[in-house]
C-alpha positions as CSV (number, residue, x, y, z in Angstrom):
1,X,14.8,24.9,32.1
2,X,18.6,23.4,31.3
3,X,16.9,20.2,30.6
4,X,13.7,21.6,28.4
5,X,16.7,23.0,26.3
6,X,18.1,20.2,26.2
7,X,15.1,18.4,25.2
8,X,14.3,20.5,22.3
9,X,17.7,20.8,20.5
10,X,18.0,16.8,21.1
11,X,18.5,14.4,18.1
12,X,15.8,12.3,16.6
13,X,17.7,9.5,17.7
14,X,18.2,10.8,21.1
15,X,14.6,11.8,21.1
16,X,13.5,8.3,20.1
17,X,15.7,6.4,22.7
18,X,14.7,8.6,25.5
19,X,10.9,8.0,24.6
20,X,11.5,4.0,24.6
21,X,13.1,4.8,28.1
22,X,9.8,6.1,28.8
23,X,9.6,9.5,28.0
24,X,6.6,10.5,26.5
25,X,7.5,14.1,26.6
26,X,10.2,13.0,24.2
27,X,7.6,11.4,21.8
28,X,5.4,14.7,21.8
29,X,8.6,16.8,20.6
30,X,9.4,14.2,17.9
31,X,5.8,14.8,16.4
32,X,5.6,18.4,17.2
33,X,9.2,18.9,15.1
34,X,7.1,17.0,11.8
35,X,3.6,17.5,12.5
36,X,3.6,20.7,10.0
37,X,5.1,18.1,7.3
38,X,2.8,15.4,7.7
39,X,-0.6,17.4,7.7
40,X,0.9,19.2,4.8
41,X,1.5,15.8,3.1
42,X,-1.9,14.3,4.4
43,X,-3.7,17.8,2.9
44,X,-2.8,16.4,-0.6
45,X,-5.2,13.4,-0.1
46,X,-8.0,14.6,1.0
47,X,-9.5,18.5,0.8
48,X,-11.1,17.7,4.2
49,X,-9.5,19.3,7.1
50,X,-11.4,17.0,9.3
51,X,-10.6,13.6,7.6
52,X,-6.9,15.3,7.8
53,X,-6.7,16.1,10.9
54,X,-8.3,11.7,11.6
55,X,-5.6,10.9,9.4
56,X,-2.8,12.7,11.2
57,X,-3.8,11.2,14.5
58,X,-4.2,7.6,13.0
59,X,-0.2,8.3,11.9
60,X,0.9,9.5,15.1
61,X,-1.0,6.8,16.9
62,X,1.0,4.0,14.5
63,X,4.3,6.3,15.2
64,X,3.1,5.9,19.0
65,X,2.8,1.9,18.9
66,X,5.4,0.9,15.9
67,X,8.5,3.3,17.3
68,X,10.4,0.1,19.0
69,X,10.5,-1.1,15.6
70,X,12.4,1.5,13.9
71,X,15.9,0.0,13.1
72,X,17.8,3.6,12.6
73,X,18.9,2.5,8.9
74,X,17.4,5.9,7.6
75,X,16.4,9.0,8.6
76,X,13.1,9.2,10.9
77,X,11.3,11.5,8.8
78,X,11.6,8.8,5.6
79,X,9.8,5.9,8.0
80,X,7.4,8.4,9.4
81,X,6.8,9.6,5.3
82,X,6.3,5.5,5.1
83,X,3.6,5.4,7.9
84,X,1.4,8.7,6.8
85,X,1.4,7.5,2.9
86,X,0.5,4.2,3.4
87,X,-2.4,5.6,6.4
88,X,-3.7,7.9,3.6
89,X,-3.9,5.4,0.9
90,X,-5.5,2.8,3.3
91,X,-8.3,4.4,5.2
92,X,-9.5,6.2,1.7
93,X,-9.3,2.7,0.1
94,X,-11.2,1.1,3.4
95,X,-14.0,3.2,3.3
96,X,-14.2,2.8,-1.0
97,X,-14.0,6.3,-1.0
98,X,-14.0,7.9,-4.8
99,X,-10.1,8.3,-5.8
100,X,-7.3,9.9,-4.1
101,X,-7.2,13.7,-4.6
102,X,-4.3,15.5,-4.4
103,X,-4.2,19.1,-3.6
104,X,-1.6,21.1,-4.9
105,X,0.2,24.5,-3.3
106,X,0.2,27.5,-5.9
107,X,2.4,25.9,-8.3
108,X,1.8,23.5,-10.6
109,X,4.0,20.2,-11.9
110,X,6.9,21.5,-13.8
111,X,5.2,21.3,-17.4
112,X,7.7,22.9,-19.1
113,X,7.4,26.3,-18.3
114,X,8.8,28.7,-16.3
115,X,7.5,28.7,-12.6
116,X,7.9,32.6,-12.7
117,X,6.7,34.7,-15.5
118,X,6.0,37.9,-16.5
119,X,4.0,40.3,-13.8
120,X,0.3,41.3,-14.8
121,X,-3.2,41.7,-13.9
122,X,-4.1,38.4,-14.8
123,X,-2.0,36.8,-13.1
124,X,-3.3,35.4,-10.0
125,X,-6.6,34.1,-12.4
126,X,-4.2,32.1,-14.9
127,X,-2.4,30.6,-11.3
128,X,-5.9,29.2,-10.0
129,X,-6.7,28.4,-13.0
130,X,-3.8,26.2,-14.0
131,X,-3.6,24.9,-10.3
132,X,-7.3,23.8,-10.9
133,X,-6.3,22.3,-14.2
134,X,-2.9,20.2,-12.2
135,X,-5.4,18.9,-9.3
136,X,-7.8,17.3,-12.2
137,X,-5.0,15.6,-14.0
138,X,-3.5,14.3,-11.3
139,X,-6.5,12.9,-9.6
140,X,-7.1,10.7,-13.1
141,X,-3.6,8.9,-12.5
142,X,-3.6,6.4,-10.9
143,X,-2.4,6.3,-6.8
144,X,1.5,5.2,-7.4
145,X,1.8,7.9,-10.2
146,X,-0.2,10.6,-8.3
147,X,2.0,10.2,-4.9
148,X,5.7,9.7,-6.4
149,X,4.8,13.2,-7.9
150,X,3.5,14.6,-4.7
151,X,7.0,13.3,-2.9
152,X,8.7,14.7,-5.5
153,X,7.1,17.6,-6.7
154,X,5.4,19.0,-4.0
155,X,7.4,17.8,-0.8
156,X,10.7,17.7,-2.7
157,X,11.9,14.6,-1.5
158,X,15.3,13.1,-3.2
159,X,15.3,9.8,-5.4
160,X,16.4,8.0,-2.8
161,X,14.0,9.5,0.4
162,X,11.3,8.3,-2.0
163,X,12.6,4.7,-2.4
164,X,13.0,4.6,1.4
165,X,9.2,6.2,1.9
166,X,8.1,4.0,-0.6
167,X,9.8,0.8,0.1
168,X,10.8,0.2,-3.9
169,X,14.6,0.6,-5.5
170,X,15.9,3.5,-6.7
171,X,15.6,2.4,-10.5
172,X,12.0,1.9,-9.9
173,X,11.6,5.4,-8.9
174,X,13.4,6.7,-11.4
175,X,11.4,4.5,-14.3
176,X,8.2,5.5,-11.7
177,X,8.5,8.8,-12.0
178,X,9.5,9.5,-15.6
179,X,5.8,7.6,-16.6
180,X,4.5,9.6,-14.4
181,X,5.8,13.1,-15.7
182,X,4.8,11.4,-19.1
183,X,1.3,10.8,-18.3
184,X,0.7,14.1,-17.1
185,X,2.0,16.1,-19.9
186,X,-0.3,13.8,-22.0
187,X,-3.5,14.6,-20.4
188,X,-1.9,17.8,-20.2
189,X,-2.0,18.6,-23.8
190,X,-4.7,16.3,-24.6
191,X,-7.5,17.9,-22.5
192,X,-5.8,21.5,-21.8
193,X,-3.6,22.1,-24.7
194,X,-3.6,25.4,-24.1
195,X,-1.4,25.3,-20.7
196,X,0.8,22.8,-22.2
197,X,4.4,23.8,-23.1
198,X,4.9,26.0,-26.5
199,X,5.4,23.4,-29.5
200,X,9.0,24.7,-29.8
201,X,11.3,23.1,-27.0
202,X,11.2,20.9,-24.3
203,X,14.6,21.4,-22.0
């Protein structure tokens, strides 16, 4: 029991030497600590719990083989981003799927207004609605638009997380994700005009 506690309130860097010591029981607490996090991030490709649930074993098979290369010069959970991204984008790409689709939680990309507004009985119709309205947009932009706001947005990553996740410099997220905040106000008010921000004030 003293070393199962041990185990469990071990480092990912402890975690990750004792499993290239040979401890797979190390390697299945690593994935079990972000396994929530990745099918959560692998749920915004594809509306297919099946194809997820492939995908999440595909990234924890990679994790599995490519963990000896991991040289410690970020956090775990940035490389691991890394691998389930790039698995996503890959097997819907190899199999010439039709686009990515992202599927977003309740709320919707910050358009401008308020995430919290006024209680009443239409409510809940006006969140499907709009949520409906955010998965449509983003599944026009294209991929590298589409995930920097799902890193962002939806998994709340920091600016420089997403440069690490993504392998680009910090200026190209920055210049990344303003285009891409751009684009979807656009379409936004283009082909829903009437979810778009009121005509008086951006922040």
């Amino acid at each position: 029991m003293q070393a199962l506690a041990r185990t469990v309130q071990a480092s990912d860097p402890e975690l990750i030497s004792a499993f290239l010591g040979g401890s797979e029981a190390a390697f299945e607490e690593l994935m079990q600590r972000y396994q929530d996090r990745i099918f959560r991030l692998l749920s915004r490709y594809t509306r297919d719990a099946m194809e997820c649930e492939d995908l999440a074993q595909e990234v924890f098979l990679k994790v599995f083989r490519k963990l000896h290369t991991f040289q410690h010069d970020s956090q775990f959970f940035t490389w691991l981003y890394r691998i389930a991204v790039n698995t996503a984008t890959d097997h819907l790409a190899r199999r010439s799927r039709r686009r990515l689709h992202l599927v977003e939680d309740d709320a919707v990309l910050d358009t401008g207004k308020p995430r919290t507004e006024a209680v009443d009985v239409s409510a809940p119709l006006m969140q499907r609605e709009l949520a409906e309205v955010t998965r449509r947009i983003l599944d026009k932009l294209p991929e590298k638009y589409r995930t920097i706001l799902v890193l962002r947005e939806y998994e709340d990553l920091s600016y420089t997380d997403i440069a690490r996740v993504l392998g680009i410099q910090l200026g190209t997220v920055e210049s990344r994700l303003f285009r891409a905040r751009q684009r979807f106000k656009e379409a936004l008010l283009r082909l829903h005009p009437e979810h778009s921000p009121s005509r008086g004030g951006d922040r």
